[in-house]
C-alpha positions as CSV (number, residue, x, y, z in Angstrom):
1,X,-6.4,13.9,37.5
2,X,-5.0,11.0,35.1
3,X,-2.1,11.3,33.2
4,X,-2.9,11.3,29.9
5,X,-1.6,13.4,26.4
6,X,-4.1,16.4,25.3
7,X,-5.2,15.6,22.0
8,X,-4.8,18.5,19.9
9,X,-7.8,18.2,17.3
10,X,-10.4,18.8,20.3
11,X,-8.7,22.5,19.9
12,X,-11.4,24.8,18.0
13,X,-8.5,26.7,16.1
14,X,-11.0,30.2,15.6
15,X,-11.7,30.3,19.3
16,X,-10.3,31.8,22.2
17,X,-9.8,29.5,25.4
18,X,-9.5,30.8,28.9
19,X,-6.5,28.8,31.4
20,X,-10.3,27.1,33.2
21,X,-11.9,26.2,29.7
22,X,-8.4,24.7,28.6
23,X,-8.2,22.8,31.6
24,X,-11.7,21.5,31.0
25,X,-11.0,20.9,28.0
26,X,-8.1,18.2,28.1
27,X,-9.5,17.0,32.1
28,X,-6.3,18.7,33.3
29,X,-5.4,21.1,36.7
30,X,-5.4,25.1,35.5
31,X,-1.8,25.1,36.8
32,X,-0.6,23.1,34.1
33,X,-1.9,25.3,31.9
34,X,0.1,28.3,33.7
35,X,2.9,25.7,33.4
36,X,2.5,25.4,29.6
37,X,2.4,29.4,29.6
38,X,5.2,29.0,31.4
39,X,7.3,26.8,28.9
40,X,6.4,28.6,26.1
41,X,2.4,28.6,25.3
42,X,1.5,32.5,24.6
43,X,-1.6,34.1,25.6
44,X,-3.1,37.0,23.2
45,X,-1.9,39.8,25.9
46,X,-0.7,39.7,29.8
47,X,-4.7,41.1,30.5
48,X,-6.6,39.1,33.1
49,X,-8.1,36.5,32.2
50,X,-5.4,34.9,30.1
51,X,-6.9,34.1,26.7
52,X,-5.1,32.0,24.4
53,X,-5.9,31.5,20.6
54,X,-6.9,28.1,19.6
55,X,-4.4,28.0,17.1
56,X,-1.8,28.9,19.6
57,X,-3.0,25.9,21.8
58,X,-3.3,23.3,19.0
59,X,0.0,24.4,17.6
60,X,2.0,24.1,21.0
61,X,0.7,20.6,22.3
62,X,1.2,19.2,18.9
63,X,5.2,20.6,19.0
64,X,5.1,19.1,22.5
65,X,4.0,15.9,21.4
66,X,6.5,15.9,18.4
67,X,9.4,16.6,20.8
68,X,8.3,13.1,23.2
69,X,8.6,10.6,20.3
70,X,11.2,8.5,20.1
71,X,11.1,6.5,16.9
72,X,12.8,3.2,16.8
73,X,15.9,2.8,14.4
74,X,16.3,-0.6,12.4
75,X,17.6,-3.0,15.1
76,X,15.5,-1.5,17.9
77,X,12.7,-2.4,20.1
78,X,11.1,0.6,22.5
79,X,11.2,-0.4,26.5
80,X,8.7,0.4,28.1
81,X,10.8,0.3,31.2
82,X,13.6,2.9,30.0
83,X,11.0,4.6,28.4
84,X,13.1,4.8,24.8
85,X,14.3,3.2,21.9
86,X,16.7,0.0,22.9
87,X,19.1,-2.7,21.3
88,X,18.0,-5.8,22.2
89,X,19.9,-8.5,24.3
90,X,22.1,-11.2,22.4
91,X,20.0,-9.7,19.2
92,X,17.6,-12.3,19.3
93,X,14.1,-12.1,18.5
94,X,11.0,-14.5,18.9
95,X,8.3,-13.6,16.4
96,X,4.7,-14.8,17.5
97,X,1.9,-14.5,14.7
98,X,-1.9,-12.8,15.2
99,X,-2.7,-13.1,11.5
100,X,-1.0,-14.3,8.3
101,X,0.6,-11.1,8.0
102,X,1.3,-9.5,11.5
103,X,3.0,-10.5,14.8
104,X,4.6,-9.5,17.7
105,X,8.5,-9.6,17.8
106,X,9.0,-10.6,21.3
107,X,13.0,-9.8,22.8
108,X,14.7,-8.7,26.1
109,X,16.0,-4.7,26.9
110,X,19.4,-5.3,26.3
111,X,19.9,-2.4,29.5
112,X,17.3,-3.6,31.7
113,X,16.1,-7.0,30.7
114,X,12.8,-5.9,30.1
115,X,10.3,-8.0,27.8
116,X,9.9,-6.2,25.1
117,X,6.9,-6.2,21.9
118,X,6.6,-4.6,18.9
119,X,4.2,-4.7,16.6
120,X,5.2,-6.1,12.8
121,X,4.0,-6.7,9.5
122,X,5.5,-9.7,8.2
123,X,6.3,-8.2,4.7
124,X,8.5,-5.2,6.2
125,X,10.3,-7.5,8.6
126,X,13.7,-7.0,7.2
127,X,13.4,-3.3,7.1
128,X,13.1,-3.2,11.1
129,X,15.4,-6.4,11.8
130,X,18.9,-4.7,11.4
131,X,20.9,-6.9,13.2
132,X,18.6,-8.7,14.8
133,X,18.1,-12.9,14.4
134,X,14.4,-13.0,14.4
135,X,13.4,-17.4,15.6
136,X,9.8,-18.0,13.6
137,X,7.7,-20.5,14.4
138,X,8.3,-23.8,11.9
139,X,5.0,-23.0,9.9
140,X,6.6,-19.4,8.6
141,X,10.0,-20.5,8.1
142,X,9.2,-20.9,4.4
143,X,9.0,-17.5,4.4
144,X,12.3,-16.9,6.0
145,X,14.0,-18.7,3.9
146,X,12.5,-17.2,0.5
């Protein structure tokens, strides 16, 4: 089975799901869904089968997928290596345009010298720079300097 996140708005919240429809559901094994009753998921009773309310279900993986983001703070890139939010080395930045407004900002994990990318909007640049010196190519450093 692939690893991938359940996505909780293919959860019918009226219905009642079975541990084999859930795992149907999401393309998962039926003992990770005894694994999420495990951590915390509750069926309506302890009767065989195990039903759980759709609710329940859309409820819990969305709390799950709450508790797994890490948002980056101003200053931070997310490595894909450490798997979280990281300073970046020297604080130096290369920002590499798509469009007139968005771009890449390109820098290395300052804990495992990763490459790292994040997405940007030019216009809200400064709010995510922090302490960052962000290079632009010549053609934008009008910008930079306005």
């Amino acid at each position: 089975m692939g690893k991938h996140r359940p996505n909780h708005r293919r959860v019918k919240t009226h219905r009642n799901y079975s541990v084999e429809e859930i795992a149907r559901l999401f393309g998962i094994h039926k003992n990770t869904v005894h694994n999420w009753i495990k951590d915390g998921l509750s069926p309506i009773d302890n009767k065989r089968p195990l039903l759980i309310l759709g609710s329940h279900l859309a409820e819990f993986i969305k709390t799950r997928r709450e508790k797994s983001k890490s948002p980056c703070q101003p200053g931070e890139l997310y490595c894909l290596r450490c798997r979280a939010p990281r300073t970046v080395a020297e604080n130096m930045a290369d920002y590499s345009p798509d469009t007139e407004t968005t771009g890449n900002l390109i820098a290395l994990c300052s804990e495992c010298g990763t490459i790292m990318n994040r997405r940007v909007n030019l216009s809200k640049i400064n709010d995510i720079r922090g302490e960052i010196d962000i290079s632009f190519p010549e053609d934008l450093q009008h910008i930079v300097n306005s």
